[in-house]
C-alpha positions as CSV (number, residue, x, y, z in Angstrom):
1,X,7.4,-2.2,20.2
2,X,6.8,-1.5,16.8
3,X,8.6,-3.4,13.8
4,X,8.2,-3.2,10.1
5,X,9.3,-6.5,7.9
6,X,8.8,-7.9,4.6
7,X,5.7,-10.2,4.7
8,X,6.4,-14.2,4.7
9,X,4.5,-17.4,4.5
10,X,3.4,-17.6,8.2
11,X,1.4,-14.6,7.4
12,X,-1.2,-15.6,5.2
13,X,-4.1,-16.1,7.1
14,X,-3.0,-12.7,8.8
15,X,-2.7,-11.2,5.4
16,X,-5.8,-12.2,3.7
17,X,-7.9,-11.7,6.4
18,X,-7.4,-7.7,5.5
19,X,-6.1,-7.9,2.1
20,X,-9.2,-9.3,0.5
21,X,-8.4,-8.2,-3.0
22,X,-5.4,-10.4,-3.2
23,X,-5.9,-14.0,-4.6
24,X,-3.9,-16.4,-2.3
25,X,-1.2,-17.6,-5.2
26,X,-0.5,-13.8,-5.5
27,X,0.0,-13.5,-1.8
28,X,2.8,-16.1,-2.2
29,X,4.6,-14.0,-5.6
30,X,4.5,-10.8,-3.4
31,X,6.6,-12.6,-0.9
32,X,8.9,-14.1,-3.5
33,X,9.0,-10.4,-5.8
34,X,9.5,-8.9,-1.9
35,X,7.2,-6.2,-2.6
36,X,5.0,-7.2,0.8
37,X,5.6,-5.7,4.3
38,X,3.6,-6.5,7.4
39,X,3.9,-4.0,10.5
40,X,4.1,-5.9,13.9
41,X,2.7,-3.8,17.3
42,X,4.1,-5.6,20.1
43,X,4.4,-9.2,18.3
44,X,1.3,-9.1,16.9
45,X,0.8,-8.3,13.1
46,X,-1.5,-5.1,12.7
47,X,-1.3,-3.6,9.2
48,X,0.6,-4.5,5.4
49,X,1.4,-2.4,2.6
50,X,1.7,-3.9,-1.1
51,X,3.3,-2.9,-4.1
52,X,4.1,-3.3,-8.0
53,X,6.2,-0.7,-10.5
54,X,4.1,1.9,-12.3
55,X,5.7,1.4,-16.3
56,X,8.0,-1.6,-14.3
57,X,10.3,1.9,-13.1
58,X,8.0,3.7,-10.3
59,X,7.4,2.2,-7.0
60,X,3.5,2.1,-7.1
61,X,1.6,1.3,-3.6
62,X,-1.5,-0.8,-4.4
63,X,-2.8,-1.5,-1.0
64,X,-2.4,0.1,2.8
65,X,-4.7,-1.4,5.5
66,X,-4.2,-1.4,9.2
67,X,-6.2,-3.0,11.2
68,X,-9.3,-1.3,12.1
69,X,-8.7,-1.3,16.0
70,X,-5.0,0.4,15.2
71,X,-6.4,2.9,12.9
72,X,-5.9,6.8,13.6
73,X,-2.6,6.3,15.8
74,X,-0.2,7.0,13.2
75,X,0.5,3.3,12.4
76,X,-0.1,3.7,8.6
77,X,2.6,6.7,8.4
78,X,5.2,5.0,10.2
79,X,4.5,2.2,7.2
80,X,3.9,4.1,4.1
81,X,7.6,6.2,5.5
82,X,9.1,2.6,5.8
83,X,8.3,2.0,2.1
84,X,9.4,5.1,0.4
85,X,12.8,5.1,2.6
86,X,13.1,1.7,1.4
87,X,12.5,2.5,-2.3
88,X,14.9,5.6,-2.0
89,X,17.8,3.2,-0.5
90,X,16.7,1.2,-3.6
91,X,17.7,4.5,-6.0
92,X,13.5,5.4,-6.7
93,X,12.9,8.7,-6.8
94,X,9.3,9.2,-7.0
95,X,6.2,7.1,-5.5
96,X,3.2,6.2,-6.7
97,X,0.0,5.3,-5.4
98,X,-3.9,5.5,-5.7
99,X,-7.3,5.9,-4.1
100,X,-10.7,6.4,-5.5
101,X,-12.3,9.9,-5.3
102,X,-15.0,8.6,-2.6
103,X,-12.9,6.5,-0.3
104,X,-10.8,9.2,2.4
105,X,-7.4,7.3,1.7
106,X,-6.5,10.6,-0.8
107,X,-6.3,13.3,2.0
108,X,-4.3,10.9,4.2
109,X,-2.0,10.4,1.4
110,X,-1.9,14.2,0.6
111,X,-1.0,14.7,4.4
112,X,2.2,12.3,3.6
113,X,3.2,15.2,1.0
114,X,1.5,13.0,-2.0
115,X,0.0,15.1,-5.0
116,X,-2.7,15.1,-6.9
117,X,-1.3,13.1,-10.6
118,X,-4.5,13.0,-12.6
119,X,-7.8,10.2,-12.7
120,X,-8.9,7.3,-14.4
121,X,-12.9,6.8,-15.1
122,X,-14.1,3.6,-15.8
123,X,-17.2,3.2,-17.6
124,X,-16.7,-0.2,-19.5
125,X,-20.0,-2.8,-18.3
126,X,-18.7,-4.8,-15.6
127,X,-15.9,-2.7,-14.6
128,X,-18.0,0.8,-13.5
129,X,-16.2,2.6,-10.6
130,X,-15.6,5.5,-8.7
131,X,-12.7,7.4,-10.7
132,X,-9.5,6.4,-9.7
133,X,-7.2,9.4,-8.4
134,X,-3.6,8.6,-9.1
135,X,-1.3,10.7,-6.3
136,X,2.7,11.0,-6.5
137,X,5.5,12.3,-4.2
138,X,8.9,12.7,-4.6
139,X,11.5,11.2,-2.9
């Protein structure tokens, strides 16, 4: 049985151990702000999705990780649908999110409907990445 909540104390360890860009005290403000969800496969938790507001207005996903042995079953849809049917309810009409160009996440988000919003290059020492592809969708 699948089930799709907003994230609570009880799962920090669960969180951090696949959200390793999140400092521990932000863990705890993303429960608080309520902008944390956790997807549960049969009691167990297998996957979270995080988000802020793009200009504090546009729902913005900054991180979508199921766990690898759940990947490729459809598990990330059913979340990343969760979200944006919450943040319609919520009066949002567009989403946000992003990938960078080398990492697969953009076609999995352009299969979802998401579009192609423009990029952001880094170059500045100490903060060199990929470029940053910034995708949108409508709700």
């Amino acid at each position: 049985m699948i089930a799709i909540r907003l994230a609570v104390a009880t799962d920090e360890d669960f969180w951090l151990s696949l959200d390793t860009h999140l400092p521990k005290e932000r863990f705890f403000k993303k429960i608080s702000e309520q902008t944390a969800y956790v997807l549960i496969d049969n009691g167990q938790p297998i996957g979270l999705l995080r988000y802020n507001f793009f200009w504090d207005t546009i729902p913005f996903c900054t991180m979508l990780v199921i766990a690898e042995s759940h990947q490729g079953r459809g598990f990330g849809k059913r979340l990343v649908d969760h979200w944006e049917q919450q943040q319609k309810v919520a009066g949002h009409a567009l989403c946000m999110t992003s990938t960078q160009v080398d990492e697969n996440a953009q076609h999995f988000y352009r299969k979802l409907g998401y579009q192609d919003a423009g990029g952001l290059l880094l170059n500045s020492p100490g903060f060199e990445q990929p470029m940053e592809l910034f995708l949108v969708k409508q709700l």
